[in-house]
N, C-alpha and C positions, 0 to 999 in steps of 0.2 A: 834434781840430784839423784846420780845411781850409788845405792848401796854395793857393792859386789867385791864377791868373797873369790870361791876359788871356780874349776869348770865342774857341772852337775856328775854326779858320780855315778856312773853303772853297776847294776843289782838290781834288787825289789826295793819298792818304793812303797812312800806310805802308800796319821794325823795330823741383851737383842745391842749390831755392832757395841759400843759400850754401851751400858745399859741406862748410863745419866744421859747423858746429854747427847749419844750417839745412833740411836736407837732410830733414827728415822733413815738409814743409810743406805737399803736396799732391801728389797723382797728376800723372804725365805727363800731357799734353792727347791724348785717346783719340777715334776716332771710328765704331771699334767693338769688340766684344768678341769674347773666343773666339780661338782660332788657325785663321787663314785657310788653312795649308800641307792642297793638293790640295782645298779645295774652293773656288780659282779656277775659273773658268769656262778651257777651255783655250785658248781664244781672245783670253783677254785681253792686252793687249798693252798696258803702261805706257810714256809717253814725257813725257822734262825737255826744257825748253829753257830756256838758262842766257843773262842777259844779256851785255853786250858782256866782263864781268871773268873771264868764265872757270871751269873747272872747277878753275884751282889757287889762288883768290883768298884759301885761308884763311878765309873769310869765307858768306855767303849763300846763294853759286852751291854750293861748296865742302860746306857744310852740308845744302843741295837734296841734292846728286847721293850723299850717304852715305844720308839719310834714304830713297832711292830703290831705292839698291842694294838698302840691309837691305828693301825691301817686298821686293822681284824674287827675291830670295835666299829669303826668306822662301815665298815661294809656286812656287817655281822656274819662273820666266820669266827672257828676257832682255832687258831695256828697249830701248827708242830713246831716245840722251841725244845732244840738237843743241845744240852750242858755238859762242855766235856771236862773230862774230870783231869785231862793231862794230853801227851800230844798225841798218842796212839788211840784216841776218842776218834780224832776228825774222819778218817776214811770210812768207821763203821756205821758212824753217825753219817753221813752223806747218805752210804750206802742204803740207811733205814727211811730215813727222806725219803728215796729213789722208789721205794718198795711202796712205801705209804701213799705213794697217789702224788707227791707236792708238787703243786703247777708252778711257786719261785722260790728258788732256794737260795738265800743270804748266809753269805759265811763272814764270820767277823775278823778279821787282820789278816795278816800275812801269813802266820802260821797256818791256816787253813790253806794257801793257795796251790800247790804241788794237788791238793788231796780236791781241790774244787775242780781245776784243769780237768785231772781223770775222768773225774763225774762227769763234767758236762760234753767234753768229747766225746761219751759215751751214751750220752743221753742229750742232745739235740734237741729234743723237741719242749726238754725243760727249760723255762728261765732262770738266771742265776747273776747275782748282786756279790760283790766281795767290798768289802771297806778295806780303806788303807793298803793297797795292794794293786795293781796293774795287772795283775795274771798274766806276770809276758818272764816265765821260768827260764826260759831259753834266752834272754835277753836279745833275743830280733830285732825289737821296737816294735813286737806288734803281741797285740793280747793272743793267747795261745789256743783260746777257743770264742768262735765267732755268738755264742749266746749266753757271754760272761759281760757285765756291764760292769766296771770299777766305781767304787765310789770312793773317791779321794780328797783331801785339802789342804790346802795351800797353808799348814796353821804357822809358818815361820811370820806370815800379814801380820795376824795377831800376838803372836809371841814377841814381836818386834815393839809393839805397843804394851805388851806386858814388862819386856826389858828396860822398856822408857822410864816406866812407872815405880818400878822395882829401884833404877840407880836413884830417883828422883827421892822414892824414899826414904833411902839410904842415906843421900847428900842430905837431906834433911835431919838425920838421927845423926850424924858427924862420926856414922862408919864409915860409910864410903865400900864398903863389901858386900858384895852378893852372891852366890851360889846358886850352881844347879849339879842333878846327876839324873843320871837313867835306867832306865830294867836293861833292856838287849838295845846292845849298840847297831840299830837297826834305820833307816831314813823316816817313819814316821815318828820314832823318837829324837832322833838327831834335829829333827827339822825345829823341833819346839827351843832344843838347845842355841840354831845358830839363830833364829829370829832374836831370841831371846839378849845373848850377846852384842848382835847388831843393833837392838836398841837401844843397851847401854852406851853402846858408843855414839850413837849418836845422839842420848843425854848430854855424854862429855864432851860433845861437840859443840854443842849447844850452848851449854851452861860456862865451858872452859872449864869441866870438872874432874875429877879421877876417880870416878868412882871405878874399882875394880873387878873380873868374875871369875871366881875359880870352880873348878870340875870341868870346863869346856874350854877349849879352842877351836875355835869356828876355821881358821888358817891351816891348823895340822890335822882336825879332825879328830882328836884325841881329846878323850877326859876319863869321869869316873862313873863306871857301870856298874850295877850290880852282877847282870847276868843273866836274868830273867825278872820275872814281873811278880814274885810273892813277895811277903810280907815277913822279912823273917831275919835273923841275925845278923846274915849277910848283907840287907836293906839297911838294917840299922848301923851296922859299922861304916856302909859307906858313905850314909849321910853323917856320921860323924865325923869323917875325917874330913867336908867339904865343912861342918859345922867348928873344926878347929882350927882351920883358917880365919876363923872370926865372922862370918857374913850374919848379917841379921834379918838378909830376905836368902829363902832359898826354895829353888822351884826342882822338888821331884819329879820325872817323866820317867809313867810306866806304871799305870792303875794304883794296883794294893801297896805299889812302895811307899806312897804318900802315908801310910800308919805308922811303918818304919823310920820316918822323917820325924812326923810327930813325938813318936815316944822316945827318939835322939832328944829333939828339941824339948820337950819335956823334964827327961834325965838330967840337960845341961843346966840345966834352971836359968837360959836366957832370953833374950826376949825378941827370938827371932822368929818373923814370920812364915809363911807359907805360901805358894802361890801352886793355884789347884790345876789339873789340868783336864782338857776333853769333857766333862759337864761342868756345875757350877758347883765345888765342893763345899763348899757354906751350907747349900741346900738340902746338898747328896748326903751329908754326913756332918750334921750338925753339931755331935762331939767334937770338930774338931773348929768351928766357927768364928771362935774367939781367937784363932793364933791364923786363920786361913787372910792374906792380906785381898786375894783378889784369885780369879781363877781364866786361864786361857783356853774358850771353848772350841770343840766344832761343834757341826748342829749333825751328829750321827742320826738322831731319831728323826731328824726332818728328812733327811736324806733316804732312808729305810723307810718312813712312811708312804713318801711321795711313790717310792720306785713298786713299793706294794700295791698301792693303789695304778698305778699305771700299767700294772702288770693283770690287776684283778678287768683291766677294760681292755684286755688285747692291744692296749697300747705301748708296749713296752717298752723302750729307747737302747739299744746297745751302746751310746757312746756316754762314752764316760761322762762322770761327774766330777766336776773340782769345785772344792766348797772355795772361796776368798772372803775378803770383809764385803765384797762389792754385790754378793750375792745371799751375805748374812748366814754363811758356811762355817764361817771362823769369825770369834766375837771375843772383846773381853766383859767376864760378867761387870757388876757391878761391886764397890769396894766394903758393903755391909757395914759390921763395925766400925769399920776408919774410917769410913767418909769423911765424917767433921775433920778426922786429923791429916787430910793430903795438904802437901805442899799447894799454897796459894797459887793457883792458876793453872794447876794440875791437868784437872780433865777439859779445860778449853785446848789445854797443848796437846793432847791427846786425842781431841777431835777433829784439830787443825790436822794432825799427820794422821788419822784414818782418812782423811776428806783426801791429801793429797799422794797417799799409797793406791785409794780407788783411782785418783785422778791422772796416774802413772808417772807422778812429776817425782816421787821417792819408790824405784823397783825395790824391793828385800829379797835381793838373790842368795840363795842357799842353796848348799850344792844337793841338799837334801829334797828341796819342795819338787811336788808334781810337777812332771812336765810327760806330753804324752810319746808313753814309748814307741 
């Protein structure tokens, strides 16, 4: 069976399997083999620069700068990690990279890509890793500088099975409503939205259900943004107003908004969930544990490890990375608290369609997910 929405859109592009019973599905996404420890070059010198959200965002930046550590740790170096404090950070921050010696340079999202381009066109002989970003500014379909390697992923696989799980919830609590919203209306946010959507529908396909989702239309492309990615009045008004529709599962996309969701859901005094995104937010931020129903990952820090280490052996790979469930890029964590309370027969149904989204017999086209420019 094909899922399929509408044709993939033009722009910049982006964001263990389940963690019960899904967990044997495929290897971590690897970019080379062996153990690197001492035979980096001793020169080598690893550097992040993290966008404007920071290194404690829970989320991306948060995800980067672990996956970075364990390289550094790993090969015993001590990185350069530049924290930008907003979006006139990225260029100066490259720049100081550039100065300081750094043999690979990681820039974390899309907002860094205009400002990575620069750099590495300019500097050739550096390596350089961008997350959720294609580096292709000019929209060609080709990356815009030859020693920029993307690291991307597919998360609409897993958001598909987070949507699953969400309507199933839902049909279970006799709402039948579910919610989502976003920071910047951007394709590695959007993408978490249409997986998202499309597995509700194909809940109600399934079940013969109605469970509904407001903030998104996956057909028009339209729903409810904030605007950017903090945490702050704005966050919380427009998770309120996906929260006065009634839903009692709702999934933020867009790091720190997830606080602004909570202290909505909070405020309202009802008993709707959460669904975390990009790490596992149960873990990330255990404040909010108790209302978090389940979280839709990628695996950032595998991805930034590997391409560290692959970079610290002169091995470095320019061609892109796409995380999927097939290569345990994109995962949904496990359900914590609610375990005991899922719908009977839950995570087998949820195993069955990650088994058959690797096996291609269900595609989750979004006009959002990676595809190479």
């Amino acid at each position: 069976m094909t899922i399929s929405t509408t044709k993939k859109l033009l722009g910049i592009t982006v964001a263990a399997g389940v963690i019960f019973s899904l967990a044997g599905c495929g290897q971590a996404p690897a970019e080379s083999g062996g153990d690197a420890g001492g035979d980096a070059a001793s020169d080598f010198l690893p550097c992040l620069i993290s966008d404007a959200g920071g290194w404690n965002d829970k989320s991306f930046n948060q995800s980067a700068k672990e996956g970075m550590d364990s390289a550094a740790d790993e090969l015993g170096v001590k990185p350069l990690e530049f924290e930008s404090a907003n979006d006139n950070d990225y260029a100066p921050n490259l720049e100081t990279a550039v100065s300081e010696g750094c043999s690979l340079i990681v820039s974390v999202g899309f907002k860094l890509s205009a400002a990575t381009v620069e750099s590495a066109l300019a500097n050739p002989e550096i390596d350089y890793a961008i997350i959720d970003d294609w580096a292709d500014n000019d929209f060609d379909g080709e990356v815009d500088a030859p020693n920029i390697k993307p690291l991307v992923f597919d998360t609409a696989q897993a958001a598909y099975l987070g949507g699953y799980a969400s309507a199933a919830w839902s049909a279970q609590s006799g709402v039948n409503k579910v919610g989502t919203f976003g920071g910047m209306q951007i394709p590695s946010v959007a993408v978490f939205m249409d997986g998202f959507q499309l597995g509700v529908e194909k809940y109600n396909e399934d079940k013969s259900a109605g469970v509904e989702v407001f903030g998104w239309d996956v057909a028009t492309q339209k729903g409810s943004f904030t605007g950017g990615f903090d945490a702050n009045d704005t966050a919380k008004q427009t998770a309120q107003g996906v929260l006065d529709q009634g839903v009692d599962v709702l999934l933020p996309v867009g790091g720190p908004v997830y606080q602004s969701a909570a202290a909505a859901i909070a405020d309202s005094g009802k008993d709707t969930l959460l669904v975390g995104v990009d790490s596992d937010l149960a873990v990330a931020d255990p404040s909010v544990a108790g209302v978090t129903l389940f979280s839709i990952m990628k695996a950032i820090d595998v991805a930034v490890h590997d391409a560290t280490i692959s970079a610290s052996e002169g091995d470095f790979d320019f061609a892109p990375y796409v995380g999927t469930l097939e290569n345990e890029g994109v995962k949904l964590s496990g359900f914590g608290d609610f375990e005991g309370d899922l719908p009977e027969g839950l995570t087998d149904e949820l195993a069955a369609l990650q088994e058959q989204i690797i096996a291609g017999d269900i595609t989750v086209e979004s006009p959002n997910s990676p595809n190479a420019p």
